[in-house]
Every structure is written in structure tokens, then in C-alpha cells.
C-alpha positions in Angstrom: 46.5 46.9 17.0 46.5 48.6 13.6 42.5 50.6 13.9 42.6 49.8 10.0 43.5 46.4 10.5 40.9 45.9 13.6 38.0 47.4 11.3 38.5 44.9 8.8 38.4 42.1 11.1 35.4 43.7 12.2 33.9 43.4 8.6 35.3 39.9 8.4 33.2 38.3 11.2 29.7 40.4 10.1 30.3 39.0 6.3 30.9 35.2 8.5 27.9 35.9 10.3 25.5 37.0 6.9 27.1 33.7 5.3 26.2 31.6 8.1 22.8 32.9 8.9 21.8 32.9 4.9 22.5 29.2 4.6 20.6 28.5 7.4 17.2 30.3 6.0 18.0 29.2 2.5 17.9 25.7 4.2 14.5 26.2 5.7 12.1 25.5 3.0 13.7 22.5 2.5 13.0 21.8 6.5 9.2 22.5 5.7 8.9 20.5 2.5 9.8 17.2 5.1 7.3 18.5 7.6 4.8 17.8 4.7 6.0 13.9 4.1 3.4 11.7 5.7 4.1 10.1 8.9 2.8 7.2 9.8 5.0 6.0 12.7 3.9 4.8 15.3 0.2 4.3 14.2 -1.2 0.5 14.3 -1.3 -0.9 10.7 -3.6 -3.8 9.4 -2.5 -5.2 6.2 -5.9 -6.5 4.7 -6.0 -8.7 1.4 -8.2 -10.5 -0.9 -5.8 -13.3 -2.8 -7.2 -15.9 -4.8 -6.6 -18.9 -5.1 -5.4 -19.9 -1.5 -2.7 -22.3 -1.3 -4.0 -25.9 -1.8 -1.4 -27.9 -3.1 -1.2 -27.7 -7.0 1.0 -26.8 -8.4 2.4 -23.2 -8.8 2.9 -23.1 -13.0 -0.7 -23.6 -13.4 -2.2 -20.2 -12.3 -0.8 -16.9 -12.9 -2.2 -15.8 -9.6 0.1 -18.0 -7.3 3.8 -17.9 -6.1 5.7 -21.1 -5.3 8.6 -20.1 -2.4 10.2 -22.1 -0.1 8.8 -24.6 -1.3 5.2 -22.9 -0.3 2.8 -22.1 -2.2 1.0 -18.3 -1.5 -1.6 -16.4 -3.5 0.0 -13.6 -5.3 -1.7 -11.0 -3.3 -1.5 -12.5 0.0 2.6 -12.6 -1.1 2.9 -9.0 -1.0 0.6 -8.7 2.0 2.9 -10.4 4.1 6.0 -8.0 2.7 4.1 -4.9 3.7 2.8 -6.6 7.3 6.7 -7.4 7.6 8.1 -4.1 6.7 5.0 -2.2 8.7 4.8 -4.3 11.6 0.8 -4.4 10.7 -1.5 -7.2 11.5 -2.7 -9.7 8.3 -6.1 -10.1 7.8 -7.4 -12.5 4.6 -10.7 -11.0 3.0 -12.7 -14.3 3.0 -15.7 -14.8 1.0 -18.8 -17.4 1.4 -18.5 -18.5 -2.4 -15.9 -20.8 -3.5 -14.3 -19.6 -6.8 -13.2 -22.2 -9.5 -9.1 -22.6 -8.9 -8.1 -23.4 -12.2 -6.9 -19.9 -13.6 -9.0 -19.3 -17.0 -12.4 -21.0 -14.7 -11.6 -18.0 -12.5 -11.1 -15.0 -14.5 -14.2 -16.2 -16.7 -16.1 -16.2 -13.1 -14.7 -13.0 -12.2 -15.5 -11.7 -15.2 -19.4 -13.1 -14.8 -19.7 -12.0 -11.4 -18.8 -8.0 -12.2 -21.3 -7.7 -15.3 -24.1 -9.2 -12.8 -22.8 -6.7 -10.1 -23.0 -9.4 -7.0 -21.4 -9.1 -3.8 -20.4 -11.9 -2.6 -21.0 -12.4 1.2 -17.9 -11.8 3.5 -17.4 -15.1 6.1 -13.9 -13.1 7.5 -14.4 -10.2 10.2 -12.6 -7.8 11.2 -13.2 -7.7 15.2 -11.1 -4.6 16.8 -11.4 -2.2 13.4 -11.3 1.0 15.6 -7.7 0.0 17.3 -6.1 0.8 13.5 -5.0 4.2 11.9 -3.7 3.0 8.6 -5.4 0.1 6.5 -3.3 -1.2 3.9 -6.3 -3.4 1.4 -4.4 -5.8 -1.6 -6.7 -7.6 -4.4 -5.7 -8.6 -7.9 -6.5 -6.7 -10.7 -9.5 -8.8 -12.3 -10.9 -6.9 -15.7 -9.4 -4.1 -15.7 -11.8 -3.6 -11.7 -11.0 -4.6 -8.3 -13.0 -8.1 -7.4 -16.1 -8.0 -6.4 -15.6 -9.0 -2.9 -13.6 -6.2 -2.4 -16.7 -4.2 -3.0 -18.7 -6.3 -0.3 -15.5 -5.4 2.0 -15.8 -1.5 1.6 -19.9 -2.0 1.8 -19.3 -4.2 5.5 -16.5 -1.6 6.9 -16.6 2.6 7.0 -13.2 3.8 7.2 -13.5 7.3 8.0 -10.5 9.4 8.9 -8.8 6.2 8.5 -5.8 6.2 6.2 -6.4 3.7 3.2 -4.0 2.1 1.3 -4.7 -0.3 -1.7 -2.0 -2.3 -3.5 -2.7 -4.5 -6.2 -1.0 -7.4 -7.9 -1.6 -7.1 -12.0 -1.0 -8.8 -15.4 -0.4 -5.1 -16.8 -3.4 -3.0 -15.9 -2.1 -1.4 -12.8 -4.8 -0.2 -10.3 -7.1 0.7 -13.5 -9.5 2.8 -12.1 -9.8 1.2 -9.0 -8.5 3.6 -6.4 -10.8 6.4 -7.6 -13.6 3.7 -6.8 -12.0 3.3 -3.4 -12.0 7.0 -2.9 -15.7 7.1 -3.9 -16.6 4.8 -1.5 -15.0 6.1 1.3 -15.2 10.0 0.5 -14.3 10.2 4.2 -11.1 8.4 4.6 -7.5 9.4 3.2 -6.8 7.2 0.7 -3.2 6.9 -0.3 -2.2 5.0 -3.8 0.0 2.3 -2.6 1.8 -0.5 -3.9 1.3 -2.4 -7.7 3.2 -5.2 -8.4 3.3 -7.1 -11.5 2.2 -10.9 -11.3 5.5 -12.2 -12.8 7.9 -9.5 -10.3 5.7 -11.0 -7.1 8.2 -13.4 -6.0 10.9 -10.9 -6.3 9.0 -7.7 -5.3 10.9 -6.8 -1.4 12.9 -4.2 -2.4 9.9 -2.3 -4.4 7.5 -3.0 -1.7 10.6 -1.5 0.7 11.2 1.6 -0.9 7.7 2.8 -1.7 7.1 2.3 2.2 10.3 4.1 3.1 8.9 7.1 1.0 6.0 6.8 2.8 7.1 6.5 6.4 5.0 3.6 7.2 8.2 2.3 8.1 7.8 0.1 11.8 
């Protein structure tokens, strides 16, 4: 063979080589930016939610806080709780309280609204028996004054959730999470809390594939 000819091929396969082997390092950042997602498989999930009113037979068109489907009726909070336990394979546990709220929706926000200027907790009747068996705690409430519910409070005062990964979602009117989840992060400076879900009251019934993809993004996939 031509020596010329050989060099060249020579030169050919170390240019191939300095290609191939720069791609792959220009490729590795992008291999440790995914090594920072979070990742949440395979941890046990509990999907806890405070949803108001429970279903008790009236109808759904008279309260913005309920969804008819199936011919069911479902608080809007506990709708989306049972998207994320189905999506999560996590256990559902409803937030129950002692004091029975007024069902008729303008009764209930004037409550709501009554209970949060006097500052009471109301007592929790619901427990949560095997706390320690779960790594990620997903908590739903509706958005009531522009604050979580009260009883939501009375459930961060009953349970610590330290090194525990916390989740809150929220069903809304407009507000969002408000300032609600740096309230949760106050009151459990020790866990990781993660902003999660907010669903609009009128997108509830219709809410899987949001609820899907911010859970996809998050890897709290089952």
C-alpha cells in the first residue's frame, strides 16, 4: 500500500475517534442534569386530602366544590386525590374533622371564612395509623380565602413529617396555592416539600392528563 495513502487512513480513523469521543462528553452534562430529576420510584406514597363537602346526594350544580361523574358525586379535592393515588399507586386517606361544616356552598365559605379570622383548629376524628411506612405524602385541600382550611392546619399540628417528602395540591376558584405552601414549608422546616398539583374547580372533572404529566415530570410515576 501507497505509505501516503496508509498515513491518511491513519489520520482518518484518529479524526473518527476525536468525533466520536467529543460527542460523547458533550453528551455528559446532559446525563448529569437527569441524575438531578427527583426520583420517587419505588417509595410508598400516601395521597392525603381534605375535600369538602363529601358526597351526600344533592345535587352536583349547587356547590362549586363538587364533581358529578358517573353518575357519582366526589368532592372536588377528593377527585384529584384519587387521580394522583391512581397514577402513584399511593394509599387514600380523607382528612376527617369532628365539626360538621354547613354543605350549602356560600354557608361554607362564610364558615370558612369565620373559622380562619378566629384561628381554630378543628379536631381531627381520621388517623393516620402506619405514618412511618411512607416516603412521599401527597396533602390536597381547597383553596378557602385565599389560605389552606383550617383543618389542614390541625393536620400538620397532629403529624411531623420530617425527611418526608411533601406534596400539596390544591383545587381553586383562581387563587392557586396563595401562600399556602410557604405555610407548609414553615411548618414542617424539616421535610422536603415539593409544590405539586393546582387544579382549577371548573377543569376538575377533566384534570387526568394535567395531573399525568406534572407526575411524569416528577417521577412519582408507579
Amino acid at each position: 500500500m501507497d505509505r501516503k495513502i496508509f498515513i491518511k487512513r491513519i489520520i482518518m480513523m484518529v479524526l473518527a475517534i476525536m468525533i466520536v469521543t467529543g460527542y460523547a462528553i458533550s453528551g455528559r452534562p446532559n446525563n448529569n442534569i437527569m441524575s438531578h430529576q427527583p426520583n420517587h420510584s419505588g417509595k410508598r406514597v400516601l395521597v392525603a386530602y381534605f375535600t369538602w363537602p363529601e358526597p351526600d346526594g344533592v345535587d352536583a350544580s349547587t356547590g362549586a366544590s363538587r364533581v358529578l361523574k358517573s353518575g357519582k358525586l366526589y368532592g372536588n379535592t377528593e377527585y384529584v386525590a384519587m387521580m394522583i393515588a391512581n397514577a402513584t399507586g399511593g394509599e387514600l386517606f380523607s382528612i376527617k374533622t369532628d365539626k360538621q361544616y354547613p354543605a350549602p356552598h356560600k354557608a361554607l365559605i362564610d364558615e370558612a371564612k369565620r373559622e380562619a379570622e378566629a384561628g381554630e383548629r378543628p379536631q381531627l376524628k381520621s388517623k393516620i395509623e402506619n405514618l412511618q411506612e411512607y416516603d412521599v405524602i401527597f396533602v390536597g385541600y381547597p383553596n378557602w380565602w385565599y389560605d389552606m382550611p383550617m383543618a389542614i392546619y390541625s393536620f400538620f399540628d397532629v403529624y411531623d413529617f420530617k425527611d418526608k417528602t411533601v406534596v400539596p395540591f390544591v383545587t381553586h376558584g383562581g387563587s392557586r396555592f396563595s401562600q399556602s405552601v410557604e405555610t407548609i414549608r414553615k411548618l414542617e422546616p424539616q421535610a422536603h416539600v415539593v409544590e405539586g398539583p393546582s387544579v382549577a374547580s371548573r377543569n376538575v372533572s377533566d384534570a387526568e392528563q394535567i395531573i399525568q404529566a406534572w407526575i411524569e415530570k416528577q417521577s412519582f410515576l408507579k
